[in-house]
KELUMTI-141548 format. One line per 5 residues: number of its first residue (from 1); for each residue x, y, z of N, C-alpha, C. Coordinates in steps of 0.001 Angstrom, whole numbers, plus 500000, padded with zeros to 6 digits. Last residue first. Layout:
! KELUMTI-141548
NUM = X:Y:Z:X:Y:Z:X:Y:Z  ...
This chain:
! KELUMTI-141548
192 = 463059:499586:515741:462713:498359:515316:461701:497893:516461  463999:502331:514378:463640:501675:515308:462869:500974:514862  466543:502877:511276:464834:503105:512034:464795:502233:513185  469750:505089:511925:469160:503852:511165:467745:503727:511991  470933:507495:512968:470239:507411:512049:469440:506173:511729
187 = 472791:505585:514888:471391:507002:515696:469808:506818:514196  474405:504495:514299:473049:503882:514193:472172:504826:515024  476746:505357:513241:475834:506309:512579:474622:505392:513059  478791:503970:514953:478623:505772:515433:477332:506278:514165  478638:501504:513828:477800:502010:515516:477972:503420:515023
182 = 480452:500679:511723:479007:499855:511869:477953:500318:513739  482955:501657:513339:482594:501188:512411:481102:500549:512917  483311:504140:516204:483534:502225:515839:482529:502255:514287  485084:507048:516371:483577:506211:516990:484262:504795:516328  487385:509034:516264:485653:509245:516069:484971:508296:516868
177 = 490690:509066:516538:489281:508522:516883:488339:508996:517293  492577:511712:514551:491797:511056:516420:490806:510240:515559  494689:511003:512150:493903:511785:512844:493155:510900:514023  497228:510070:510600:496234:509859:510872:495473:510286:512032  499537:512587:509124:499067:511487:509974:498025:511106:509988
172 = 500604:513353:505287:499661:513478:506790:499675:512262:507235  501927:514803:502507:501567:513254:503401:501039:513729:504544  500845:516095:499722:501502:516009:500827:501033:514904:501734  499139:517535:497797:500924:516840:497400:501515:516565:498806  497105:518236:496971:497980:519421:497291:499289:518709:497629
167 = 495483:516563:495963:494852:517603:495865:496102:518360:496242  495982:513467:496894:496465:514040:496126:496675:515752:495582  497398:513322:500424:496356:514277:499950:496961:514175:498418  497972:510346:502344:498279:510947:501297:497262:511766:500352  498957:508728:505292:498082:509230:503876:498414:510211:503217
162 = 500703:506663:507137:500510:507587:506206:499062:507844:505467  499932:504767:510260:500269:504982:508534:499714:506042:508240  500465:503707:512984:500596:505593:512585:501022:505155:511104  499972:501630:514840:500812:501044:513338:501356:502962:512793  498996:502148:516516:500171:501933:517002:500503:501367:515516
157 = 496204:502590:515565:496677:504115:516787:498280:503382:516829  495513:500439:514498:495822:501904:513507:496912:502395:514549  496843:497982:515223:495567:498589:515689:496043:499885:515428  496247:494190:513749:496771:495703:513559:495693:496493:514220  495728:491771:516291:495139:492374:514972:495938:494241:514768
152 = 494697:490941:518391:495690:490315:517915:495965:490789:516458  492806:492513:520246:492511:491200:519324:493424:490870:518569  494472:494057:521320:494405:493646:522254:493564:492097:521310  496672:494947:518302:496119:495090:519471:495665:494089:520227  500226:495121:517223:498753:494388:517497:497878:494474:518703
147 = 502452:496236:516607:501699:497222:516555:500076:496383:516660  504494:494923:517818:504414:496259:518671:502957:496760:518221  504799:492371:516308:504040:492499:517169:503723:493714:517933  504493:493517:512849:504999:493594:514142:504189:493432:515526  502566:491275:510576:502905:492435:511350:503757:492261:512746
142 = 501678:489845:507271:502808:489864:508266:502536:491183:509006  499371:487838:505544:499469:489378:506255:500656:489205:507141  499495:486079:502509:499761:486240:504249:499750:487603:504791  497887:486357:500201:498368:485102:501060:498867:484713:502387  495909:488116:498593:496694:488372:499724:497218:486894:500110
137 = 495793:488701:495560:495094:487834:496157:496462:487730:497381  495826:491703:494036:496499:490577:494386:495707:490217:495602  495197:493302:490910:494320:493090:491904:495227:491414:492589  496204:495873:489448:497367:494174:489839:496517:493982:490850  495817:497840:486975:494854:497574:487942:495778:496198:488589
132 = 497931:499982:485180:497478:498709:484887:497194:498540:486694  497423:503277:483480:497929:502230:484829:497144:500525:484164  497037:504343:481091:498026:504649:481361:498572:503632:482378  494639:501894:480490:495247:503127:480174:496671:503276:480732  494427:499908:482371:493349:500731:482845:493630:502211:481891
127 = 494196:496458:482170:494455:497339:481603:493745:498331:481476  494483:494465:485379:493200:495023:484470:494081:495979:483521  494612:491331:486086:495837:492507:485731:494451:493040:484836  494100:489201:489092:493831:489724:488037:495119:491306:487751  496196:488003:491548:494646:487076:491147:494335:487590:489295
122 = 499447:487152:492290:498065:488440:491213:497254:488141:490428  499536:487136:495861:499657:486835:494136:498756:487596:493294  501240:489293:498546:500121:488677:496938:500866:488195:496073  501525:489698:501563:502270:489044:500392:501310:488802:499531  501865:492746:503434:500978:491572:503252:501770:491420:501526
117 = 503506:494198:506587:503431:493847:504870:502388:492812:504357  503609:496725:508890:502989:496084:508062:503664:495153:506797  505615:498172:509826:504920:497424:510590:504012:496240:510176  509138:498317:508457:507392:498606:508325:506733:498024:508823  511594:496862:507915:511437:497961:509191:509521:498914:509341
112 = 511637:494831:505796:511355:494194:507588:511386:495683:508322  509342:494447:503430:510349:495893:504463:510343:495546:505808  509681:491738:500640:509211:493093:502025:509834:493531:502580  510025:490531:497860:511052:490986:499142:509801:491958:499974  508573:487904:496258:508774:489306:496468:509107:489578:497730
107 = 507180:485361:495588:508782:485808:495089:508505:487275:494887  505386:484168:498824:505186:484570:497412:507014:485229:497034  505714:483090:500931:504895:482739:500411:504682:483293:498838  507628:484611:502329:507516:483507:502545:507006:482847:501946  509598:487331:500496:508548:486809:500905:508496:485447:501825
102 = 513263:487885:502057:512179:487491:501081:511036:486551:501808  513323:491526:503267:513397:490220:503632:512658:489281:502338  515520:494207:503620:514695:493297:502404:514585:492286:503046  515455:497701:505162:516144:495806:504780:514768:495106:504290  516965:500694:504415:515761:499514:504416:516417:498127:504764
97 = 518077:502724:503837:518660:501919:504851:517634:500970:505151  517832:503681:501387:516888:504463:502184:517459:503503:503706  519178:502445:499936:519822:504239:499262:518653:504565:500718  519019:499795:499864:520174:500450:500514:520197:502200:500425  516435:500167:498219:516221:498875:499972:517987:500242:500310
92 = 517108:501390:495911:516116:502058:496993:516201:501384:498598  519699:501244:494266:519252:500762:495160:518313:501337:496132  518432:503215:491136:519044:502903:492301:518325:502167:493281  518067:502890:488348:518654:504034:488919:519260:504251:489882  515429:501529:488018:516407:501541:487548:517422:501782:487663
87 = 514034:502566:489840:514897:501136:490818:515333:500583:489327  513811:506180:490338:513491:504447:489442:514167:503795:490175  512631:508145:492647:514187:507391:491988:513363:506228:491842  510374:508420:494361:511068:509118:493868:512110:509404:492712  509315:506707:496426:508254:507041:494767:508869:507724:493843
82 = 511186:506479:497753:510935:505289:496796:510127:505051:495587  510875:508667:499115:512166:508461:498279:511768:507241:497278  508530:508354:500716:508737:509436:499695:509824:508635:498854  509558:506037:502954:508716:505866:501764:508658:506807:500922  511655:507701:504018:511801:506989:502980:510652:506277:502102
77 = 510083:509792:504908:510767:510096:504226:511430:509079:503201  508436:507693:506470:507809:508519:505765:508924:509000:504589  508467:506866:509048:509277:506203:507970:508655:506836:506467  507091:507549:511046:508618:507731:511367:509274:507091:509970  504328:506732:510093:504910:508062:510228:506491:507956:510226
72 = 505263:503529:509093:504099:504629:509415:504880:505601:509421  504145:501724:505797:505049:502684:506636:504611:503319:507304  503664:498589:504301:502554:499642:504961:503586:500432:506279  503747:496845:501766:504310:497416:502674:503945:498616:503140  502921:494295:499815:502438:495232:499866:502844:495648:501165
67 = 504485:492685:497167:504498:492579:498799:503621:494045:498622  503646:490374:494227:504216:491355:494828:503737:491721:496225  503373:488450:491296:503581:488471:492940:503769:490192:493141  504340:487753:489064:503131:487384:489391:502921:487274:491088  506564:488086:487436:506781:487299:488780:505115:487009:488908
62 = 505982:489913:485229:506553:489042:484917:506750:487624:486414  504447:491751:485945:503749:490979:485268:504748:490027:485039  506483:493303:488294:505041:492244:488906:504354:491736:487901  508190:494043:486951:508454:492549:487635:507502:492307:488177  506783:496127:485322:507384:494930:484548:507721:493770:485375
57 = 506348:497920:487287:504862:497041:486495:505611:496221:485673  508467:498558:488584:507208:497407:489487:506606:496662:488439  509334:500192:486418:510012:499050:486540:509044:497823:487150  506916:502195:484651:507221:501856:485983:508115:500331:485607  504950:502468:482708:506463:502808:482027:507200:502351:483448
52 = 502439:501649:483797:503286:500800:482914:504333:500855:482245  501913:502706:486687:501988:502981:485573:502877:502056:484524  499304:500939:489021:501255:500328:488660:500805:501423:486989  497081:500651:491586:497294:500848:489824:499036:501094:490096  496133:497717:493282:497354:498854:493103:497020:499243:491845
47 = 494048:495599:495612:494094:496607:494412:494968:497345:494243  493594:492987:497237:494160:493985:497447:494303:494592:495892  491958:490278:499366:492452:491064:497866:492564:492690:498064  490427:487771:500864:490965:488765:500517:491841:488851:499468  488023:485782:498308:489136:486059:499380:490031:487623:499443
42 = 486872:487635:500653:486320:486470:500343:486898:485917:498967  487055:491006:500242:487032:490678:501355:487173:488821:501519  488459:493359:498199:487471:491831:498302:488167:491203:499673  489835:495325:498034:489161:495334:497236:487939:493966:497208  491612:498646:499645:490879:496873:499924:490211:496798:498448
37 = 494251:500229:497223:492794:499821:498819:492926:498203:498954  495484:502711:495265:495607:501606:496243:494378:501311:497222  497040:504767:494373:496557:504670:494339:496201:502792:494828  499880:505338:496121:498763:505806:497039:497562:505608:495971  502907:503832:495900:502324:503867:495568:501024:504703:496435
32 = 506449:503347:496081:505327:503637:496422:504419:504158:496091  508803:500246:495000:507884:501617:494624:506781:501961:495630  511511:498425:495190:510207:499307:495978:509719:500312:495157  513441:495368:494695:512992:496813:494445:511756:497608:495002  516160:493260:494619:514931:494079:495160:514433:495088:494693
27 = 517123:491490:491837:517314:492281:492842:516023:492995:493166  516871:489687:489666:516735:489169:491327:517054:490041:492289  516858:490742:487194:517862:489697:488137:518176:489559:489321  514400:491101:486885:514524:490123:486082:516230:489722:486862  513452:492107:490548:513587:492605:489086:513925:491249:488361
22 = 510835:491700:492730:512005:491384:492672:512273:491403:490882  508727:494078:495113:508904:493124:493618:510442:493002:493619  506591:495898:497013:508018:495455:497131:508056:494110:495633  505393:498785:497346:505259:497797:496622:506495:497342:496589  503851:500963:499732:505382:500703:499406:505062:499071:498836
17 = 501101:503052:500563:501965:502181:500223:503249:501739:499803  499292:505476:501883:500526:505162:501221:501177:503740:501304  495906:505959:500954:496659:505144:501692:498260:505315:501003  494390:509415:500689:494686:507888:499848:496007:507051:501017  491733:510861:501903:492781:510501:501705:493186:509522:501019
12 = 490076:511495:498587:491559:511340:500068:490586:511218:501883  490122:512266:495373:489705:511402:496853:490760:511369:497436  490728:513538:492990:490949:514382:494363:490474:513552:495461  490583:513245:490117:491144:512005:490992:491650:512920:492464  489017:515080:487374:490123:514748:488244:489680:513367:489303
7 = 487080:516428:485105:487602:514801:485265:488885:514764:486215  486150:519376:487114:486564:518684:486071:486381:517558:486118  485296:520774:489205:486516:520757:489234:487455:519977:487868  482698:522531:489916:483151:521786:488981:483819:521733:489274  481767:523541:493085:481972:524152:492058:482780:522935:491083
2 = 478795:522989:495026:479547:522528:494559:480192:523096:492833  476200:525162:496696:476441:524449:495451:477938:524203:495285
């Protein structure tokens, strides 16, 4: 039997992210984030909760954009730092030796040293309480070519992103390969 734990938020892993937005005077800024996913496939879309005392959540309702930046392991410490210090407070792109590139497609800077970034607009803004929901409608996926596999396509084992245990406060790698999506459980499914 399963012991209560309450109304908590213990799923995990959670993805780490790095939200890239440009402030009311045009300077860069990053937050990272781990509440976060996929959220629609048709068109793609991407989900962040943003707390609303957060700087992000004022230039992403005011721009209607923002980058979504995906760090792997070797860049960890600075993604920490960015969840760390307001971008009231400080240059996060220079205080972590980042570089800013601007979007192509949307008015928000990305992390040219992250393997990943994908550019949104912000299809919907849900008011969730404390967070506000910035469901963004993806417009371009950008990646390094180091980390595409043999289908031309991000391939986990060479991108090494973060996760993130809320339950005890700490970041982790991503662990071995199991099996293939939609195969390692068709033992279970009925013969036909």
């Amino acid at each position: 039997m399963k012991r209560s734990l309450g109304a908590l938020t213990p799923a995990m892993p959670l993805p780490v992210w790095v939200i890239g937005s440009y402030g009311e005077d045009g300077s860069p800024c990053l937050m990272t984030v781990a509440w976060c996913g996929v959220c629609c496939s048709e068109p793609p879309c991407v989900a962040v909760a943003v707390r609303k005392s957060r700087l992000t959540h004022a230039n992403i309702a005011v721009r209607g954009c923002f980058t979504v930046n995906i760090p792997s392991e070797r860049y960890a410490a600075e993604a920490d730092y960015c969840g760390l210090v307001s971008g009231r407070d400080a240059d996060k792109f220079a205080a972590a030796g980042l570089t800013a590139v601007a979007g192509e497609f949307v008015d928000a800077p990305y992390v040219e040293d992250f393997p990943l970034a994908l550019e949104c607009v912000v299809a919907q803004a849900v008011d969730l309480g404390s967070h506000t929901l910035f469901v963004g409608r993806v417009a371009d996926a950008k990646a390094d070519e180091a980390v595409l596999g043999e289908n031309g396509l991000p391939d986990m084992a060479k991108v090494k992103p973060l996760a993130c245990s809320p339950a005890d406060r700490n970041y982790y790698a991503v662990g071995s390969l199991l099996g293939g999506t939609y195969s390692l459980g068709r033992g279970f499914a009925p013969k036909k």
